[in-house]
C-alpha positions in Angstrom: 13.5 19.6 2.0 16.0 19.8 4.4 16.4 17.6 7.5 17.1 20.4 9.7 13.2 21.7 8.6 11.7 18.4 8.6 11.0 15.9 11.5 13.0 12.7 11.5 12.2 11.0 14.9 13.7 7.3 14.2 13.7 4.9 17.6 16.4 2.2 18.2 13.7 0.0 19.3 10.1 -1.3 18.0 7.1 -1.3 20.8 6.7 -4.4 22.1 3.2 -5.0 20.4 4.7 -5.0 17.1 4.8 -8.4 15.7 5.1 -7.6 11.9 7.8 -6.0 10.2 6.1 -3.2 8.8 4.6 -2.1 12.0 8.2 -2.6 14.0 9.7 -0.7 10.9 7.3 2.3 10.4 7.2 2.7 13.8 10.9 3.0 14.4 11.4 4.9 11.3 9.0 7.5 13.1 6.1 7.2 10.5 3.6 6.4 12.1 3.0 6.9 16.0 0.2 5.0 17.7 -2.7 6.6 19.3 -5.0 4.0 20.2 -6.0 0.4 19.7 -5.2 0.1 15.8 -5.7 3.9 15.7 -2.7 5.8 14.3 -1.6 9.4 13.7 0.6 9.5 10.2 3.7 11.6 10.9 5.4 13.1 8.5 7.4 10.7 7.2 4.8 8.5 6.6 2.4 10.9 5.2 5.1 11.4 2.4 4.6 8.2 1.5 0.7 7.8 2.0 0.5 11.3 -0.5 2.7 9.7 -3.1 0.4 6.7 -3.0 -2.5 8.4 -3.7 -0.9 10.7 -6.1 0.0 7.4 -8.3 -3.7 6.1 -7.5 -5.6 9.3 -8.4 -3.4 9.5 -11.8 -4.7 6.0 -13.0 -8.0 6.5 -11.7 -8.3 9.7 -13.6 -6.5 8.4 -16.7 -9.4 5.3 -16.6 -12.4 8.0 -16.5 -12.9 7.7 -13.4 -14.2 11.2 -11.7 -13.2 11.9 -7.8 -15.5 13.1 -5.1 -15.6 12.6 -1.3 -18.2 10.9 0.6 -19.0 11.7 4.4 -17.2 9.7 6.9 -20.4 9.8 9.2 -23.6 8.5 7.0 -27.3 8.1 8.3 -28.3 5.1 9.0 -30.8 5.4 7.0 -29.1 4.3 4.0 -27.8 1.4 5.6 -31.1 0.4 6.8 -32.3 0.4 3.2 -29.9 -2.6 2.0 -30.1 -4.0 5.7 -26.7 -3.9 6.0 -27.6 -2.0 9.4 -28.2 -4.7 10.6 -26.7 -7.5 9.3 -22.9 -6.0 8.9 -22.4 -6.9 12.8 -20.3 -4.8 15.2 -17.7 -4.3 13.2 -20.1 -1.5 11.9 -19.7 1.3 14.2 -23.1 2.4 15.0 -23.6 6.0 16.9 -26.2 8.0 17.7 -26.3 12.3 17.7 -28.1 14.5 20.2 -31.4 14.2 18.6 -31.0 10.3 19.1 -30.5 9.4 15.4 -28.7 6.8 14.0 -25.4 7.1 12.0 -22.6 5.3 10.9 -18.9 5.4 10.5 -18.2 4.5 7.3 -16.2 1.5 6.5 -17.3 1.5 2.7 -19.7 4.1 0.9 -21.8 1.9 -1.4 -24.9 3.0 -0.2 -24.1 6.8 -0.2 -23.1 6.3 -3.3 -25.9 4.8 -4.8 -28.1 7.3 -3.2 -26.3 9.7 -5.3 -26.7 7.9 -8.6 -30.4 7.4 -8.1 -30.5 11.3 -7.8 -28.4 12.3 -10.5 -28.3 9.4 -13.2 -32.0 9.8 -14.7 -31.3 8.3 -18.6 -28.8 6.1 -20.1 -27.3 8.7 -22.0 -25.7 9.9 -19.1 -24.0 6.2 -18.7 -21.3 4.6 -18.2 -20.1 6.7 -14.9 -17.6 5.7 -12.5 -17.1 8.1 -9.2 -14.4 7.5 -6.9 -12.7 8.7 -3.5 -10.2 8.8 -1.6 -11.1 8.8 2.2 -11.0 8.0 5.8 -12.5 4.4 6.9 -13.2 2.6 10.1 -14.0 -0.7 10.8 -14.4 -1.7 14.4 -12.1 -4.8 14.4 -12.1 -7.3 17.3 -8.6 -7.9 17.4 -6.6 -4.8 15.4 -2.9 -5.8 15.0 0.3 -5.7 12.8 -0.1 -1.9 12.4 -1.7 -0.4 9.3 -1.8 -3.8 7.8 -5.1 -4.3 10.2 -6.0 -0.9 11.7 -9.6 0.1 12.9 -9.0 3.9 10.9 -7.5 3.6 7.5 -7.4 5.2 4.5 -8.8 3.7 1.1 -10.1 4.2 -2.5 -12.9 3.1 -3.3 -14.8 3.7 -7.1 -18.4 3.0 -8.1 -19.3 2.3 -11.8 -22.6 2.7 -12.9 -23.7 1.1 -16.1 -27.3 0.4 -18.4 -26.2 -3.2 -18.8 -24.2 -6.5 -17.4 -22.4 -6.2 -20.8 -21.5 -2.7 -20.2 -20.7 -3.3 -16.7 -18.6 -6.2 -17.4 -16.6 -3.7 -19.8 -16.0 -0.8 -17.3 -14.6 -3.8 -14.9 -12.0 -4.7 -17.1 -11.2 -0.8 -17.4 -10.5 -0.7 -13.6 -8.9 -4.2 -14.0 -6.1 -2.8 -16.4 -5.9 0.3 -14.1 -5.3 -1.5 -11.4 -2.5 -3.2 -13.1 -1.1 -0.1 -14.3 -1.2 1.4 -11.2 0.3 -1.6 -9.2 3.3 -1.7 -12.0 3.9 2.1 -10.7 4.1 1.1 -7.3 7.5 -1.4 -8.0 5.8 -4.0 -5.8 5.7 -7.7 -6.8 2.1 -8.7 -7.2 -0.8 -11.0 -8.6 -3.9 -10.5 -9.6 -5.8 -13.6 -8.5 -9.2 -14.5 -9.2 -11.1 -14.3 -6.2 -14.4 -15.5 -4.8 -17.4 -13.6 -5.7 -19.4 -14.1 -2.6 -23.4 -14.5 -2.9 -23.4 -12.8 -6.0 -21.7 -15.1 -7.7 -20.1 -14.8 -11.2 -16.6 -14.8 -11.9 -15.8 -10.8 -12.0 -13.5 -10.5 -9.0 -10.0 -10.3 -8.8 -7.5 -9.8 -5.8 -4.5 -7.6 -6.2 -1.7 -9.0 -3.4 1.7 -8.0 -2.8 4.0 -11.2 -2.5 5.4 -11.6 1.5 6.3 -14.2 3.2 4.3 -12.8 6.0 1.0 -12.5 4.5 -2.2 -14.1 5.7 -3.5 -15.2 2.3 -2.6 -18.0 0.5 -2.2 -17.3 -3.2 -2.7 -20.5 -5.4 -0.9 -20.0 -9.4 0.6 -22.1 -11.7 4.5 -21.4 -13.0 3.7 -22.7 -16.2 0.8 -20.1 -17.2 -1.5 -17.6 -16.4 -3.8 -19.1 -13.7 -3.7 -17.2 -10.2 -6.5 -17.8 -7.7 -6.6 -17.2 -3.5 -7.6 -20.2 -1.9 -10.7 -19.9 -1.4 -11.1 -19.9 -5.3 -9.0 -22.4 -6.5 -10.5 -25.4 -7.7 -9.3 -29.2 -6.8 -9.7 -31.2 -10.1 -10.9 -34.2 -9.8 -8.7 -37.6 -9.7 -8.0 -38.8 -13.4 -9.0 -42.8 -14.1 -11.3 -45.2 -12.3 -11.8 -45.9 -8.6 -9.4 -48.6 -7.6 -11.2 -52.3 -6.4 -11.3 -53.4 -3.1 -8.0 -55.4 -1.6 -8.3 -55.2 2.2 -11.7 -56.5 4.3 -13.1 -53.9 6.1 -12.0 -54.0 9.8 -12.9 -52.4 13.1 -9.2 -51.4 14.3 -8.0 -50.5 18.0 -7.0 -47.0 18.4 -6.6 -46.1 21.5 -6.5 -42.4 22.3 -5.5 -41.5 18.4 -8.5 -39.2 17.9 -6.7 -37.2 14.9 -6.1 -39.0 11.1 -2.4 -37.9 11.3 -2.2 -40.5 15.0 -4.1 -43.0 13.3 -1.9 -42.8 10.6 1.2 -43.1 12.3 0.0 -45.7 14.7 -0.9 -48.0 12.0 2.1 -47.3 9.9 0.2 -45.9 6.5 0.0 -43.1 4.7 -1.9 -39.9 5.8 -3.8 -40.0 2.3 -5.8 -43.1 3.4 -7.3 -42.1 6.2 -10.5 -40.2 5.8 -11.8 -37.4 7.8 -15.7 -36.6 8.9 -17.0 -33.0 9.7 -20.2 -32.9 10.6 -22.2 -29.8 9.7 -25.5 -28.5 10.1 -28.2 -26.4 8.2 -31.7 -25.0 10.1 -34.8 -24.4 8.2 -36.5 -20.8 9.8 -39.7 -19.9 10.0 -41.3 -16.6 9.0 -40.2 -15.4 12.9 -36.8 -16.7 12.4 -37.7 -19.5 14.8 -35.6 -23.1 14.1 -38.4 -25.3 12.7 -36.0 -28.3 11.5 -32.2 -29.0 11.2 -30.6 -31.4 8.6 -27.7 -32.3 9.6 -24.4 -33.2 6.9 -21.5 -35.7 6.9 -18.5 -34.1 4.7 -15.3 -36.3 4.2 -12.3 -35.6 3.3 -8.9 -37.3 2.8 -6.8 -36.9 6.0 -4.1 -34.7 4.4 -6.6 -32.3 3.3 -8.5 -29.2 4.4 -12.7 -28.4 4.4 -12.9 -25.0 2.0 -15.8 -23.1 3.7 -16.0 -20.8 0.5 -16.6 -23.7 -1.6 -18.9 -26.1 0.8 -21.7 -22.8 1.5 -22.1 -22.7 -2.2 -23.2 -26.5 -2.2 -26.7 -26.8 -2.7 -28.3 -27.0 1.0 -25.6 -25.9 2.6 -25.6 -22.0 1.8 -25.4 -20.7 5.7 -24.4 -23.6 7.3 -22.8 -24.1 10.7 -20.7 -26.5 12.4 -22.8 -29.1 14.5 -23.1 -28.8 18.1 -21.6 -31.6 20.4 -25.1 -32.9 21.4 -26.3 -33.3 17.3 -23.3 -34.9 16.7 -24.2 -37.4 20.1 -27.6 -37.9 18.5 -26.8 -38.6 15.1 -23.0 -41.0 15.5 -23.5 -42.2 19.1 -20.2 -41.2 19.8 -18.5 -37.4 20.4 -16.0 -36.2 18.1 -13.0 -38.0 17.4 -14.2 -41.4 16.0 -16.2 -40.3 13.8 -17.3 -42.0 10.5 -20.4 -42.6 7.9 -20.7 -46.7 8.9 -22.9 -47.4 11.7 -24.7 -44.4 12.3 -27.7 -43.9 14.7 -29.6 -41.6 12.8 -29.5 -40.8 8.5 -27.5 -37.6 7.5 -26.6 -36.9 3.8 -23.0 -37.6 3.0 -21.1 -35.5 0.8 -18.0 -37.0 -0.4 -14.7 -34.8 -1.9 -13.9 -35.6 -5.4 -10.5 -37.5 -4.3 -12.7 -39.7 -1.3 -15.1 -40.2 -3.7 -12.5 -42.6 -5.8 -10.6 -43.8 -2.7 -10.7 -47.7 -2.0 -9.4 -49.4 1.2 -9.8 -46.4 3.2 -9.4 -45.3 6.9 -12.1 -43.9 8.8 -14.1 -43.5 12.4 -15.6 -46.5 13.6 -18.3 -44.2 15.8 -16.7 -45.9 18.6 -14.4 -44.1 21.4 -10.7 -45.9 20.7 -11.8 -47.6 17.4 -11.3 -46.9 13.9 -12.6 -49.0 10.6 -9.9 -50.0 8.1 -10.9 -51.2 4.4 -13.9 -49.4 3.8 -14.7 -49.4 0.5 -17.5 -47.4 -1.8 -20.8 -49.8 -2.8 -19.3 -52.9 -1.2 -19.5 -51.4 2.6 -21.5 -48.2 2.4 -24.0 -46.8 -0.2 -22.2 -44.3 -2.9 -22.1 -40.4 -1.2 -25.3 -38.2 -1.4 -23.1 -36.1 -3.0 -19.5 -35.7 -4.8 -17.6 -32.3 -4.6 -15.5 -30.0 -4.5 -14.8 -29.6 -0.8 -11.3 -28.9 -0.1 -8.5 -26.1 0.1 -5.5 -27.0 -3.0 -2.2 -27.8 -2.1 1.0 -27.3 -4.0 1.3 -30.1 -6.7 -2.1 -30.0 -7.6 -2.9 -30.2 -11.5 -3.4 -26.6 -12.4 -7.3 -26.0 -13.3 -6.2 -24.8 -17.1 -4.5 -27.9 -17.8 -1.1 -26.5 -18.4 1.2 -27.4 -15.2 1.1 -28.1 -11.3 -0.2 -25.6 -8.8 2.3 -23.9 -6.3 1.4 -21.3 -3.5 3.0 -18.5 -2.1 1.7 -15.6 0.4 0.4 -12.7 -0.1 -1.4 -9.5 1.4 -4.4 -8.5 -0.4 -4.0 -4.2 -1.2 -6.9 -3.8 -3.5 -10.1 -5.8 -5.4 -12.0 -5.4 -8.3 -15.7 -6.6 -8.1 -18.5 -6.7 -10.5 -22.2 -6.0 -8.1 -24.8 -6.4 -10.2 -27.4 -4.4 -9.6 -27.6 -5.8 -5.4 -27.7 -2.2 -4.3 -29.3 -0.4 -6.7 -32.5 -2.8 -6.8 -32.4 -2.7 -2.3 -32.1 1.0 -2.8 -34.7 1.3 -6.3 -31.9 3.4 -8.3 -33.2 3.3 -11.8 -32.6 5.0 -15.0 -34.4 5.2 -18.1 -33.9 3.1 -21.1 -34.2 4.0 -25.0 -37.3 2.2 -24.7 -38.3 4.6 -22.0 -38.8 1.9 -18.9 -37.1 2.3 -15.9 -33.9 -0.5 -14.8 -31.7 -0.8 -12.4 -28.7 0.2 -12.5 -25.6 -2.4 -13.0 -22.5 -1.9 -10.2 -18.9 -2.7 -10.1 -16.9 -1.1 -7.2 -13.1 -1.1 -6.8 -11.0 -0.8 -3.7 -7.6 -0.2 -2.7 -6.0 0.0 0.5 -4.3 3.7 0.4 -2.9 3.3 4.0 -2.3 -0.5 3.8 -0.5 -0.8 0.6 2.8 0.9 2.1 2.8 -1.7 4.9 2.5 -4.5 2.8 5.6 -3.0 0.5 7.6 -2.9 3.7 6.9 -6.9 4.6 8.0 -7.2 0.7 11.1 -4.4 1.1 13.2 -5.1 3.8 16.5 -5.8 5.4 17.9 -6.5 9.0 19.4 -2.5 8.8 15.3 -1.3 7.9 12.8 -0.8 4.7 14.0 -0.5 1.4 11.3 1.4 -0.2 10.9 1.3 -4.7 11.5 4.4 -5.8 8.1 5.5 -6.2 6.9 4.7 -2.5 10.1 6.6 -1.2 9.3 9.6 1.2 12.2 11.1 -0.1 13.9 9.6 -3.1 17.2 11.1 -2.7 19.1 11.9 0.4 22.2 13.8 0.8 24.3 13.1 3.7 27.3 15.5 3.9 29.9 15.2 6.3 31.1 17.6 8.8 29.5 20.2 6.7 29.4 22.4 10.1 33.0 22.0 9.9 33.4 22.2 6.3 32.3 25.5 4.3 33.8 23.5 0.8 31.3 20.3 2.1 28.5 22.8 2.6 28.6 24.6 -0.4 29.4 21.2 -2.5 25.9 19.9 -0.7 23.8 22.9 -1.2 24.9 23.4 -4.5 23.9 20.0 -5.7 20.8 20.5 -3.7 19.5 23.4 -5.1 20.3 21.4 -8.9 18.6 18.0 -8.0 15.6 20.7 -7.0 15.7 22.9 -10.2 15.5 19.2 -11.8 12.7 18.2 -9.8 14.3 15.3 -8.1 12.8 14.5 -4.4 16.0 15.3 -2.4 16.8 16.0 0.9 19.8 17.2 2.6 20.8 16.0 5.5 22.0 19.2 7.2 21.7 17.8 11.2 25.5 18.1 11.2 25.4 14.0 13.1 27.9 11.6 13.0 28.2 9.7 9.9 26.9 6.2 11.4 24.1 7.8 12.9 23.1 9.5 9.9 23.8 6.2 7.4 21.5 4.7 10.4 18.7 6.9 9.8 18.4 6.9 6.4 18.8 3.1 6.0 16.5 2.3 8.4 14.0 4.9 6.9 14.6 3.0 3.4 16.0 6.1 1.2 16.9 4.2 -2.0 19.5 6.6 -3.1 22.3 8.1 -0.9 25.1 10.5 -1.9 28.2 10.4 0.5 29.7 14.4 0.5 33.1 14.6 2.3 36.1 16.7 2.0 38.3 13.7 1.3 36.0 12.9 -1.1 36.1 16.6 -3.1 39.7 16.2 -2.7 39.8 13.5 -5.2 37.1 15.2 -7.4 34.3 12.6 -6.4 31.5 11.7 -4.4 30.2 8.3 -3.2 26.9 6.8 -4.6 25.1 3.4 -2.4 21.4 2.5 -3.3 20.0 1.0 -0.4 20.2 -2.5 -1.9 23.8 -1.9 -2.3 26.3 -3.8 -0.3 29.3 -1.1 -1.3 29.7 2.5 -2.1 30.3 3.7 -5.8 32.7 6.5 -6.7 31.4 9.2 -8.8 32.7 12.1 -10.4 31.5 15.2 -8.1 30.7 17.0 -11.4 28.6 14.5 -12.7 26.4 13.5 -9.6 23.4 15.1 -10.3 23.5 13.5 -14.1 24.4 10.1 -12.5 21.7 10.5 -10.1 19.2 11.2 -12.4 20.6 8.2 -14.5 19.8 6.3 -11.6 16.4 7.1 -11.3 15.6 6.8 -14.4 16.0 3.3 -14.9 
């Protein structure tokens, strides 16, 4: 390609609503050019890199077994009304209706079209395992879209079904799209994990998160240096203290505190560690009846150790507290005499069930509410002041120094921005939506699901946040929208700079590098501008000083000088280059 042929439209400055790098970046680079809230039109400099994405993605996919289709964009609602996700999904679901008042969707996943087409064609198990995947157009009506195509309403993603006779055969075709997806994500030449996820109300342990390391990303990814383990945080367990609860010391006192409604006052105005103070959440759960009416509400105590964080993954999978919610102002009245604050499980008005974390649980002489405004109670200790917990768990997000859940190391934790996850269903859509094939035996069974996504559109986003300097992206070559650029100087001026470019050009083609020639005849700094800030990863310098001396000058992007080469073996040296 040549530049003259091509549109480069860089900006010297970002809009103002860009708050991420990637969107201030792809924007200036003139890759992507907004159209509407979190709507955006992919120029052609982005689109290179959104085909090359896909190209890597649909290689993998194929290589796995996987076979490619395309789904509709706009479903019936029909389908969606079968698994009740019609309903239940929420307005992020955009909902719309056609001239004959009928109800459609625009899809933000195709799990239901999808099943609809197994239960048609899948009739026997000999026609198992089969995985069908595409690569389409999404939308998800977000409430607040931001940081460019990192959280866009209309994206691009793949997304692959597997249908299997058994959770043994299932469980195999996962790890088939789990090695796939590490193949794939090696391609990219993006630092990653795969971290074990949470599997939601399914449960089971088949789900994994693939997320590209930043330092801007909104999930925190949980691993240990010293091995294998990777979890996000909603995953990661907190192992439980080693050795016995220590005894008592302190009496248990009822402590001024006035106006110190947090642990981390408390703690500094009684000069002691945050890690002995304990903190109370108070949560609810309501038992319906059959018209969805509240016909009772048992209301919870957690606590927690000051320095620590409530996990809402891991306290909805507690038994009783699946769907809970936080308590309102008046139960909390009700229940502690006293509004938020100075809150504690001594002295209450009315019984709630306590559940205790695993480190509170084995905490003596602790800090907590005294259900009082301006008080707290100091030395409270387990058995001696306050019956044992109803319950001891796992309540609480890990922090770094944690032991590490396998036993081999501490925990640290590091960002990340999840591009694509790998989850085993079951057979939750295939029993809503009665897709059933027959077995040896001849009886009909469900079908057993595992989808896959990746974020097509996304991915490039998060590799800018992970690829990127104060001059603009620095793309791996693979992601690149052109590989190769070739920036010759004053070839307008020039016919020996000209015919040095072209004829390199026309060899790097014949080789099947991605080139492109920069034949806009700008100034040299505003053409090393453009291609920096674009994030070329290779740039050849032509100038008639340099075919003077017989060479040209080489700089890879991550390059802080130039490098000579020998004019007559650029094209080898570049191809070197790539190579490695």
């Amino acid at each position: 390609m040549k530049a003259s042929r091509f549109l480069v439209s860089t900006l010297k400055e970002a809009p103002a609503d860009a708050e991420v790098a990637s969107h201030r970046l792809m924007t200036r680079a003139g890759m992507i050019k907004k159209l509407g809230a979190g709507i955006y039109t992919y120029m052609p400099m982005g689109l290179r890199v959104i085909r090359k994405v896909e190209a890597i993605v649909r290689e993998e996919m194929n290589r796995a077994g996987a076979v490619e289709m395309t789904m509709p964009v706009v479903q019936p609602a029909e389908l969606w009304q079968e698994t009740g996700r019609f309903d239940k999904m929420g307005p992020e679901l955009l909902r719309i209706k056609d001239r004959h008042d009928r109800d459609f969707v625009v899809q933000p996943t195709s799990e239901e079209v999808v099943t609809d087409i197994a239960r048609q064609e899948i009739r026997s198990y000999k026609q198992l395992p089969k995985n069908f995947y595409q690569i389409q157009t999404k939308f998800r009506d977000e409430r607040r879209p931001r940081f460019g195509l990192m959280r866009g309403r209309e994206f691009i993603m793949k997304d692959a079904y597997s249908f299997d006779r058994s959770p043994e055969a299932a469980k195999a075709s996962y790890q088939v799209m789990a090695q796939a997806y590490r193949r794939i994500f090696d391609r990219f030449g993006l630092r990653y994990r795969a971290v074990a996820a949470d599997s939601g109300a399914i449960g089971g342990d088949l789900s994994e998160e693939f997320q590209v390391i930043a330092a801007t990303g909104e999930d925190a990814i949980v691993y240990c240096p010293d091995s294998d383990y990777a979890a996000n945080m909603e995953k990661a367990e907190a192992l439980a203290p080693t050795g016995p609860r220590g005894a008592a010391t302190q009496q248990m006192t009822k402590t001024p505190t006035p106006g110190k409604s947090t642990c981390e006052d408390v703690a500094a105005l009684l000069g002691v560690p945050l890690s002995t103070t304990v903190k109370s959440l108070v949560l609810a759960t309501d038992l319906l009846d059959d018209k969805g009416a509240i016909k009772a509400t048992q209301v919870w105590l957690l606590l927690l150790r000051g320095d620590h964080d409530m996990n809402e993954v891991k306290v909805g999978k507690l038994p009783g507290l699946a769907g809970f919610r936080f308590a309102t102002v008046g139960e909390i009245e009700a229940h502690f005499g006293c509004k938020p604050g100075y809150l504690g499980p001594l002295h209450m008005k009315q019984p709630v069930k306590v559940v205790a974390d695993r480190e509170v649980a084995l905490m003596a002489d602790w800090i907590c509410g005294a259900n009082e405004p301006d008080f707290h109670i100091t030395g409270v200790n387990w058995g001696r002041d306050l019956p044992e917990p109803d319950l001891v768990a796992d309540l609480r997000n890990v922090v770094a120094g944690d032991p590490s859940p396998d036993g081999k190391g501490v925990l640290a934790i590091e960002r990340g921005i999840e591009v694509g996850h790998v989850f085993y269903l079951g057979t939750k859509y295939s029993h809503a939506m009665s897709a059933t094939f027959l077995e040896e035996d001849g009886k009909p069974r469900p079908l057993e699901m595992g989808c896959y996504g990746i974020g097509i559109t996304r991915l490039p986003a998060a590799a800018i946040e992970q690829n990127h300097d104060e001059r603009g992206i620095i793309w791996p070559d693979a992601l690149a929208p052109f590989t190769v650029v070739l920036c010759p100087i004053g070839m307008d001026r020039s016919a020996e700079v000209k015919a040095a470019a072209e004829a390199l050009y026309d060899q790097l083609l014949a080789d099947r590098v991605d080139v492109l020639l920069d034949d806009r005849n700008e100034r040299p700094g505003a053409m090393f501008a453009d291609w920096e800030l674009i994030g070329v990863p290779h740039r050849l310098v032509i100038s008639d000083r340099g075919l003077k001396e017989g060479q040209f000058e080489y700089q890879h992007r991550r390059d802080t000088a130039a490098t000579k080469v020998p004019a007559a073996e650029a094209a080898a040296f570049l191809k070197g280059r790539l190579a490695v």
